[in-house]
C-alpha positions in Angstrom: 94.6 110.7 87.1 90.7 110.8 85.6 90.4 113.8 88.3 93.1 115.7 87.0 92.6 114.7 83.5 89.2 115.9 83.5 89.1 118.9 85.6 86.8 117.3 88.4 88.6 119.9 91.0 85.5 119.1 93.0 86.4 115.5 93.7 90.0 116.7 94.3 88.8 118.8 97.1 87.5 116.0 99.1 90.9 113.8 98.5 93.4 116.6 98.9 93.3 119.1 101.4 95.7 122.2 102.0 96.5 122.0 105.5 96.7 125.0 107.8 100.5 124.8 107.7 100.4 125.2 103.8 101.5 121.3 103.4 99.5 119.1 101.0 97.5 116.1 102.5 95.6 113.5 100.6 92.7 112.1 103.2 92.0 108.4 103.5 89.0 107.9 106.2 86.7 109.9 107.6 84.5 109.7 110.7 81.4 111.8 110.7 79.1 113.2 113.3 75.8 113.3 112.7 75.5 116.6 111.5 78.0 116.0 109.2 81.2 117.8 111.0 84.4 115.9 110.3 85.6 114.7 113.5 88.4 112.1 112.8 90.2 111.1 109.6 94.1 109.7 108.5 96.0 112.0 106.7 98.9 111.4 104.6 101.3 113.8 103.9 101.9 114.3 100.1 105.5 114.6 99.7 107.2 117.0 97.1 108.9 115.3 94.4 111.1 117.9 92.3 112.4 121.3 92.4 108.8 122.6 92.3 106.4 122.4 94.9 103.0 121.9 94.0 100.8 125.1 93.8 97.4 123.4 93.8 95.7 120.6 94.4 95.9 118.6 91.0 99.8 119.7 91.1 99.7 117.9 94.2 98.1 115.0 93.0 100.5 114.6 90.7 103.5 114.5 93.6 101.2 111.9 95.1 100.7 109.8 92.3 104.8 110.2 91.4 105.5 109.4 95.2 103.2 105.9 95.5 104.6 104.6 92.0 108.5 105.7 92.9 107.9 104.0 96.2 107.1 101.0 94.5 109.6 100.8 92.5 112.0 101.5 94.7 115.2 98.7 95.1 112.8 96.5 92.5 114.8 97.5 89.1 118.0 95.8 88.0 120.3 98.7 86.1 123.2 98.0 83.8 124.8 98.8 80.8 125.3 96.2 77.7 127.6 96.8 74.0 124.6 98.1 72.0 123.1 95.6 69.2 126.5 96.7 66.5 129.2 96.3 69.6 130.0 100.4 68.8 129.1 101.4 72.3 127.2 100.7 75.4 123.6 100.7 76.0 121.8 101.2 79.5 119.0 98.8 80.6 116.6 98.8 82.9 114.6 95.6 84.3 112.4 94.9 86.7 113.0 91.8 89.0 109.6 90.1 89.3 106.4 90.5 88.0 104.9 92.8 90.2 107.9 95.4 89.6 107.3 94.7 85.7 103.3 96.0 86.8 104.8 99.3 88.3 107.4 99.8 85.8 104.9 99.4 82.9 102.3 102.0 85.3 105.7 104.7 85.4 105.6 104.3 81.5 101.9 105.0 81.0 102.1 108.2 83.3 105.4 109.7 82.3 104.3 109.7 78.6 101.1 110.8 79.6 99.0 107.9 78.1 95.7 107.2 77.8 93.7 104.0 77.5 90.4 102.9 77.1 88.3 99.4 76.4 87.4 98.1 73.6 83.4 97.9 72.5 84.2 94.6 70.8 86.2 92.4 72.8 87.1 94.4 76.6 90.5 94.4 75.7 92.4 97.3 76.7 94.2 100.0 74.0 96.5 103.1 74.0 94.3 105.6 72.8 96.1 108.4 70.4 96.8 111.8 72.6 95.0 113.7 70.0 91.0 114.4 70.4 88.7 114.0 67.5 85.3 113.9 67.6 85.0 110.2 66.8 87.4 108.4 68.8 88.1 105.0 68.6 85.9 102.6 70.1 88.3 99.1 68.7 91.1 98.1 69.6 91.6 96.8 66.3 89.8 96.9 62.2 88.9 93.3 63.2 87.1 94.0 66.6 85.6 97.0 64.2 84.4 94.6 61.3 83.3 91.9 63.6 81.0 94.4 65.2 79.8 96.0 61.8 79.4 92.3 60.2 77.1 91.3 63.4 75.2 94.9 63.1 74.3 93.6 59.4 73.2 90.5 60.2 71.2 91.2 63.2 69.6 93.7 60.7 68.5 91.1 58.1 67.4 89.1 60.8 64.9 91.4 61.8 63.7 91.7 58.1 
């Protein structure tokens, strides 16, 4: 995701490779000569997901990335309906069935809304970070981690006085 995010097309290049055929493949190993030449390496076709086929190489990282989490998640999710919380009408729920289906579940909710997260300064915690950019973004998780910080700033400063 950091490689599509960014724009590093370059490191996209050496993952993903348009085949001769005009199919997608996302290369795992490679075994070199010594002058460099590629002589072996595993590919994995990158599956289409959707109506769209992808048209370049961070499209197709994106049918990757939507093919290893569905296949993940695939027969791990318990799907139902339930009377809503005022017994007016029915609600549809959907839960995972073990931990490690709650991990991809929560990893399908942090790409379909696009999410972004980054570590705190403070504590190493980690935090949704707001979609829009500013020039100062947050470095805290939290006013606390920020205070804590700022209150050990001062003090390391009057120490040195």
């Amino acid at each position: 995701m950091r490689y599509i995010k960014d724009g590093d097309l370059e490191e996209l290049e050496e993952i993903i490779v348009i085949r001769e055929d005009g199919k997608f493949a996302i290369v795992r190993d490679y075994i070199f000569m010594e002058g460099g030449e590629i002589i072996e390496s595993s590919w994995t076709e990158i599956p289409t997901i959707g109506q769209t086929p992808p048209r370049d190489r961070s499209e197709a990282a994106y049918h990757y990335i939507c093919s290893v989490v569905n296949k993940n998640l695939k027969d791990v999710l318990v799907t139902g309906i339930i009377p809503n919380r005022f017994n007016t009408g029915t609600e549809m729920f959907v839960r995972p069935k073990d931990l490690v289906s709650a991990l991809w579940l929560q990893l399908e909710h942090a790409l379909s809304r696009n999410l972004e997260f980054k570590q705190c300064a403070a504590c190493s915690t980690f935090f949704e970070v707001k979609s829009k950019k500013r020039k100062n973004q947050k470095k805290y998780c939290s006013d606390r981690c920020r205070v804590r910080v700022g209150a050990r700033k001062r003090r390391d400063k009057e120490k040195a006085k």
